[in-house]
Structures are given as C-alpha cells and as structure tokens.
TIGULO-735412 format. One record per residue (C-alpha): x, y, z; residue number from 1; residue in one letter. Coordinates in steps of 0.5 Angstrom, whole numbers. Layout:
REM residues N
<site><east>X</east><north>Y</north><up>Z</up><lumke>NUM</lumke><lumlum>A</lumlum></site>
...
This chain:
REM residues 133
<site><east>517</east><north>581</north><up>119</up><lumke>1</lumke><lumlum>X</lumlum></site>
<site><east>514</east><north>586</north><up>124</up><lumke>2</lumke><lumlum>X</lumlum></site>
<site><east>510</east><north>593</north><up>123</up><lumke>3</lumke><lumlum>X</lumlum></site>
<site><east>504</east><north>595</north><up>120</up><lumke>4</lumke><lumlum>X</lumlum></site>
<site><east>500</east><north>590</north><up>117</up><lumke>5</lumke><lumlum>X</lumlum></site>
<site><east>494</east><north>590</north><up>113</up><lumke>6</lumke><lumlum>X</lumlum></site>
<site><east>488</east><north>586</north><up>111</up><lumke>7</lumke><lumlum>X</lumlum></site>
<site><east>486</east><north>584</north><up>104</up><lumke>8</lumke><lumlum>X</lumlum></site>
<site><east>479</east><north>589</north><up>106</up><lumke>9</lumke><lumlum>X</lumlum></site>
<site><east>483</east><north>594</north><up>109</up><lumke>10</lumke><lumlum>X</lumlum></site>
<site><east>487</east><north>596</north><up>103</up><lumke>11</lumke><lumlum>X</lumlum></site>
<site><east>481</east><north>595</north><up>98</up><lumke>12</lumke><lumlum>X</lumlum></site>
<site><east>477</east><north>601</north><up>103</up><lumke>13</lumke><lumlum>X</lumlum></site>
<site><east>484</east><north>605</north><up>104</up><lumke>14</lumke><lumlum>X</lumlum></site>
<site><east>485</east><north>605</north><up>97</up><lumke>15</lumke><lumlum>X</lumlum></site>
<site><east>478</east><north>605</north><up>94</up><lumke>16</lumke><lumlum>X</lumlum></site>
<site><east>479</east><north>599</north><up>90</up><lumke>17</lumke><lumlum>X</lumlum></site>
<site><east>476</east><north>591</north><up>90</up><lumke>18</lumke><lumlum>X</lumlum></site>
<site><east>479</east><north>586</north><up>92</up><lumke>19</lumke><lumlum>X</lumlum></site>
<site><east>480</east><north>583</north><up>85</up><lumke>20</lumke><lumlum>X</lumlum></site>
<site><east>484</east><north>589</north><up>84</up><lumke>21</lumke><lumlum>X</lumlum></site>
<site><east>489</east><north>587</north><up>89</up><lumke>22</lumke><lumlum>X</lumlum></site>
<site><east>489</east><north>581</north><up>87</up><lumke>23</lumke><lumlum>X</lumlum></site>
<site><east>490</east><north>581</north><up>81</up><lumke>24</lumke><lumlum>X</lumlum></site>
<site><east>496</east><north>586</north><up>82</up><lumke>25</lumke><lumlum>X</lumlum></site>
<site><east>498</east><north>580</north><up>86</up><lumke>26</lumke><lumlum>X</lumlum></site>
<site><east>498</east><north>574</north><up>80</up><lumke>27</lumke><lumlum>X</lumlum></site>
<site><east>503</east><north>580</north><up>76</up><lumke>28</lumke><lumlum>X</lumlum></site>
<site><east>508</east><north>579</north><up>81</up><lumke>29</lumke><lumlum>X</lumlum></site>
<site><east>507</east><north>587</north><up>83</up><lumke>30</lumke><lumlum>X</lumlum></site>
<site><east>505</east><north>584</north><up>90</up><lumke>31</lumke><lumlum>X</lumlum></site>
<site><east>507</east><north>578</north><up>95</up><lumke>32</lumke><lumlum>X</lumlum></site>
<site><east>504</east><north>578</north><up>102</up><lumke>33</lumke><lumlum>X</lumlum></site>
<site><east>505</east><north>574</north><up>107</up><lumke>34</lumke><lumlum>X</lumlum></site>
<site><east>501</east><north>568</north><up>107</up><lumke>35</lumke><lumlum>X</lumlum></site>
<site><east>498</east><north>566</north><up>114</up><lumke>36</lumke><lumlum>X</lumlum></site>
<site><east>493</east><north>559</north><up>113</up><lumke>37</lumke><lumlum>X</lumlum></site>
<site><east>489</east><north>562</north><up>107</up><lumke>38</lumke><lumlum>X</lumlum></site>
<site><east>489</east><north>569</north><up>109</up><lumke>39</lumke><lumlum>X</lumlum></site>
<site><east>494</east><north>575</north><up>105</up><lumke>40</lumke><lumlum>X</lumlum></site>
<site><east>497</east><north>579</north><up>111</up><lumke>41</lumke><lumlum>X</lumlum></site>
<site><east>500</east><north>585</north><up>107</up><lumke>42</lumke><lumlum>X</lumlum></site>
<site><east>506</east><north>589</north><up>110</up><lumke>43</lumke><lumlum>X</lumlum></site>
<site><east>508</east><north>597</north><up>108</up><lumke>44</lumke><lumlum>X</lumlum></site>
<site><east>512</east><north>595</north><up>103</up><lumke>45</lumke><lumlum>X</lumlum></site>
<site><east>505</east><north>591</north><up>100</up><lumke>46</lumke><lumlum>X</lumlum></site>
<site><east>501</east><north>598</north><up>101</up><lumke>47</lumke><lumlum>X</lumlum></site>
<site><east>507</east><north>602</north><up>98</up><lumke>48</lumke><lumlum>X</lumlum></site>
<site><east>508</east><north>598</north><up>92</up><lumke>49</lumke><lumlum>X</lumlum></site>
<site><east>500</east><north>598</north><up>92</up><lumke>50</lumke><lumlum>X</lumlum></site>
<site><east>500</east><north>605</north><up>92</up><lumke>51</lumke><lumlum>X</lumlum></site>
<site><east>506</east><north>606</north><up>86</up><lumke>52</lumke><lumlum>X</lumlum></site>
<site><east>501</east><north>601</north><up>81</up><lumke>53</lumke><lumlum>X</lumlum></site>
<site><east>494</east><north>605</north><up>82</up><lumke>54</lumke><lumlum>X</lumlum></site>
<site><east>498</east><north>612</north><up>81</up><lumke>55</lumke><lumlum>X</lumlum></site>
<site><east>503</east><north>608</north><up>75</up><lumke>56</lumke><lumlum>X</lumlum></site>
<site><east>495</east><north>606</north><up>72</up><lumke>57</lumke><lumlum>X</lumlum></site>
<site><east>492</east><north>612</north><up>73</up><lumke>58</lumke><lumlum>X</lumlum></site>
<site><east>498</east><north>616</north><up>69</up><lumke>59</lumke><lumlum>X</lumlum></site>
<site><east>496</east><north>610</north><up>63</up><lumke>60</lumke><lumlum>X</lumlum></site>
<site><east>502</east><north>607</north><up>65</up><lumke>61</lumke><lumlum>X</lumlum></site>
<site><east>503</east><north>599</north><up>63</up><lumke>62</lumke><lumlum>X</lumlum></site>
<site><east>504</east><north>593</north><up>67</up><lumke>63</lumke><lumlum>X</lumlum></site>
<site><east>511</east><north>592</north><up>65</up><lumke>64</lumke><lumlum>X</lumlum></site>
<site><east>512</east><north>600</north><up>66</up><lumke>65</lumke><lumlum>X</lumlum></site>
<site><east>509</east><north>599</north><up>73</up><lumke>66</lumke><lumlum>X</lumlum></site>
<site><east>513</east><north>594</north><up>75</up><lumke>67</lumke><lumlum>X</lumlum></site>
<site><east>520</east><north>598</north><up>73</up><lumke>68</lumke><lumlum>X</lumlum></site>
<site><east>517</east><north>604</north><up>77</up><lumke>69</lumke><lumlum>X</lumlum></site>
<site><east>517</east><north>597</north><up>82</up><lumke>70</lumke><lumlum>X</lumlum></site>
<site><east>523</east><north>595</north><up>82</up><lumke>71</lumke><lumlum>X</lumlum></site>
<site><east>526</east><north>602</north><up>82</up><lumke>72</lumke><lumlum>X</lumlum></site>
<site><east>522</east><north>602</north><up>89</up><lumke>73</lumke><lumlum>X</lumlum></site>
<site><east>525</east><north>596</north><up>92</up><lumke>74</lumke><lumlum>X</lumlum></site>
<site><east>533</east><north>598</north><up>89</up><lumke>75</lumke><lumlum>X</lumlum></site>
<site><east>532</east><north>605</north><up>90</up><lumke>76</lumke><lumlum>X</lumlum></site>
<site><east>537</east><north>604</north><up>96</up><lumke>77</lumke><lumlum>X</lumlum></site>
<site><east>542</east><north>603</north><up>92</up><lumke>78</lumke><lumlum>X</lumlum></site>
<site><east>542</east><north>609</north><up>87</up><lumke>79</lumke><lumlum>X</lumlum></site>
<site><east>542</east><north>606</north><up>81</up><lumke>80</lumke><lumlum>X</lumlum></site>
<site><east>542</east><north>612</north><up>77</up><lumke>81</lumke><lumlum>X</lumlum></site>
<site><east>540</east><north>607</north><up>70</up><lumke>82</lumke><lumlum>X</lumlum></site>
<site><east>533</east><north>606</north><up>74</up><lumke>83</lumke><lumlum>X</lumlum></site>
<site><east>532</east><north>613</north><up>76</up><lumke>84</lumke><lumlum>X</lumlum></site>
<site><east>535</east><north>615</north><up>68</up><lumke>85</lumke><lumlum>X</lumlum></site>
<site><east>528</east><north>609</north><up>66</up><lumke>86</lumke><lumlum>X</lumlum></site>
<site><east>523</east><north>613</north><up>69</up><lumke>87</lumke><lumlum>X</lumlum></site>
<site><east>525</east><north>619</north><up>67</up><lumke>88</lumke><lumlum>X</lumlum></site>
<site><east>524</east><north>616</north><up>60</up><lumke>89</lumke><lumlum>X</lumlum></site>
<site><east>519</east><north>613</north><up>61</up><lumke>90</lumke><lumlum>X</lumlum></site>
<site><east>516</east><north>620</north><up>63</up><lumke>91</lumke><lumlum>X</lumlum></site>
<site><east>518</east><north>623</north><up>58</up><lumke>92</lumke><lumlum>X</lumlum></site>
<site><east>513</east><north>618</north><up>54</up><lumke>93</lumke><lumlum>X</lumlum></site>
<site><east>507</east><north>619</north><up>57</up><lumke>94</lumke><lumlum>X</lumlum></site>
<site><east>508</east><north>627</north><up>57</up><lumke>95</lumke><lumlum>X</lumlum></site>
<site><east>509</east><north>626</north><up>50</up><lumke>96</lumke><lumlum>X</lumlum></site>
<site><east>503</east><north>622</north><up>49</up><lumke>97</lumke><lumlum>X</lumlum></site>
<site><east>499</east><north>625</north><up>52</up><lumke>98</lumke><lumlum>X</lumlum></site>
<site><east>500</east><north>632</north><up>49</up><lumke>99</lumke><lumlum>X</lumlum></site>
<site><east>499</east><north>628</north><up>42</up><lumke>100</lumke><lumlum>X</lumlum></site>
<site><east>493</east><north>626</north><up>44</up><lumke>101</lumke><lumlum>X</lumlum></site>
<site><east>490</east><north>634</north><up>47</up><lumke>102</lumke><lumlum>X</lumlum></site>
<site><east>493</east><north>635</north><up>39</up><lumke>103</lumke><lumlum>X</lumlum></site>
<site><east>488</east><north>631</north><up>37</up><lumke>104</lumke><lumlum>X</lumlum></site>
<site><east>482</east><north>633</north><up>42</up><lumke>105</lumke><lumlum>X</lumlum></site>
<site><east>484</east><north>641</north><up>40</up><lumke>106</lumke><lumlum>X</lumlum></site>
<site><east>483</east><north>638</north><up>32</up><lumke>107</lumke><lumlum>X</lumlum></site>
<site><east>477</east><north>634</north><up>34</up><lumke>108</lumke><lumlum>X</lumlum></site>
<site><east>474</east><north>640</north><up>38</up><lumke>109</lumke><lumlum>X</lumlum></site>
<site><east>475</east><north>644</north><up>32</up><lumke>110</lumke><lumlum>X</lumlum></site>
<site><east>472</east><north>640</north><up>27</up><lumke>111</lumke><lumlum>X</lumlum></site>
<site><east>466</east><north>638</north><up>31</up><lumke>112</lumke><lumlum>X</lumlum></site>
<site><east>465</east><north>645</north><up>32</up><lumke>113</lumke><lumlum>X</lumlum></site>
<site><east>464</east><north>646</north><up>24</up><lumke>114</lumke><lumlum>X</lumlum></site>
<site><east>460</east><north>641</north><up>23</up><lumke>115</lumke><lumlum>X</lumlum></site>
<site><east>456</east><north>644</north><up>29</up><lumke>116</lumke><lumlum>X</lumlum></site>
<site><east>456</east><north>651</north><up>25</up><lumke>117</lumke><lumlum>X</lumlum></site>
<site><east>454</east><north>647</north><up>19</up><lumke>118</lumke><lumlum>X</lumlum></site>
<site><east>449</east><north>643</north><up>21</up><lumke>119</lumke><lumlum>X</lumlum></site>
<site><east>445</east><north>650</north><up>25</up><lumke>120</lumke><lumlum>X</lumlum></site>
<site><east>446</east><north>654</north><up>18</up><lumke>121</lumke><lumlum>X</lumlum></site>
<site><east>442</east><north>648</north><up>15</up><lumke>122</lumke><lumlum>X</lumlum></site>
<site><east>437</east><north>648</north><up>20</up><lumke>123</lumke><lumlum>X</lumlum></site>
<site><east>436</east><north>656</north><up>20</up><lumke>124</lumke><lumlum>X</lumlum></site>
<site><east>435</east><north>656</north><up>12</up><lumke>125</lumke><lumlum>X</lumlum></site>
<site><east>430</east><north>650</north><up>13</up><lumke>126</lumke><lumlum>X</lumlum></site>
<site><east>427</east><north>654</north><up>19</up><lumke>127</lumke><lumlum>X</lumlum></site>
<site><east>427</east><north>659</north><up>14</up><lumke>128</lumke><lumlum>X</lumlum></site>
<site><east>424</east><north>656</north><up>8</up><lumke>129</lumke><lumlum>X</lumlum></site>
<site><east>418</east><north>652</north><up>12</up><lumke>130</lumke><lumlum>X</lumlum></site>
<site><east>415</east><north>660</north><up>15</up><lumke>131</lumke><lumlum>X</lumlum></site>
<site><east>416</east><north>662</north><up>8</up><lumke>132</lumke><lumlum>X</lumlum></site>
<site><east>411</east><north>657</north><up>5</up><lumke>133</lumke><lumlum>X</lumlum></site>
C-alpha cells in the first residue's frame, strides 16, 4: 500500500483520543493496520474508518452499527442501494430516539420546576411564619 500513513500517536492527537481508543477499535475489527515489527502503520483508509466510528459513537450509534456504516464505506463503490436503505434507517432510529428522549427532558424539566415552585412556596410561608413570631 502507498500514500499517506500515520502512526498510532499521530491519529490519537488528530482526533483527540487515546491510543486505547484506537486500539480498542482495532480489537472490534473496525480497523486493520499494516503491522511492520511491532508498529501499526495506518493507511487513509484507517484515518477514514476512524473518523466514520468516532462520528458513529457520538451520534449514540453502537458498535454493531458502526460497523454497518463501515462497511457501507468499504462497498460504497459498488452502490448497493440495500447498504444506503440501512443507514437511512439506522438514522431514522436514532432521530427517533433522540426526540423521545427531549419528550422526556421537556417533562422532567417541567416537573422539577413544580417542585421548585413548591419547595419556594414552602420556604416563603416558613420565612413568613419565623418573623411573625
């Protein structure tokens, strides 16, 4: 393989994450870099694959999801409409959840502000009761 190569190190600054981030993702499967000795030698196909992942994880996306957006990457040539059909799904999940998830926030949000008013009501009318005595 030629082209752009990358150590181990230089991935982990680029994408500020640990070596043990990338090598984690290596033991999934998720990347495969050329070995020379006992040094990994990333290719831009790795950096890419890397890149893919971190964004996967961030959206909440898990590992078994991941690796289907990986491999739509790596197919992507042959336009396999099934792959693209996946992901559009899988993305419609994760909209989904996530808006059923602000639901949630929106309802806790209002009930803490209840008990807020609540516990204000209360304090004012013990406030209110100690100066009286």
């Amino acid at each position: 393989m030629s082209g752009q190569t990358y150590a181990i190190g230089e991935l982990a600054q680029h994408f500020d994450v640990t070596t043990r981030t990338i090598r984690f993702y290596e033991q999934e499967g998720l990347l495969s870099p050329e070995r020379r000795g006992k040094t990994r030698v990333y290719h831009e196909k790795d950096r890419v694959r890397l890149k893919l992942a971190l964004r996967g994880k961030r959206l909440g996306f898990s590992l078994i999801e991941i690796r289907e957006v990986l491999d739509l990457y790596d197919t992507r040539h042959d336009g396999s409409i099934r792959q693209l059909e996946r992901l559009l799904e899988i993305l419609a999940d994760k909209r989904a959840n996530l808006e059923r998830q602000l639901e949630d926030i929106r309802i806790m949000q209002r009930e803490l502000d209840q008990v807020e008013e609540r516990c204000k009501g209360a304090l004012g009318e013990l406030k209110a009761a100690e100066q009286g005595h």
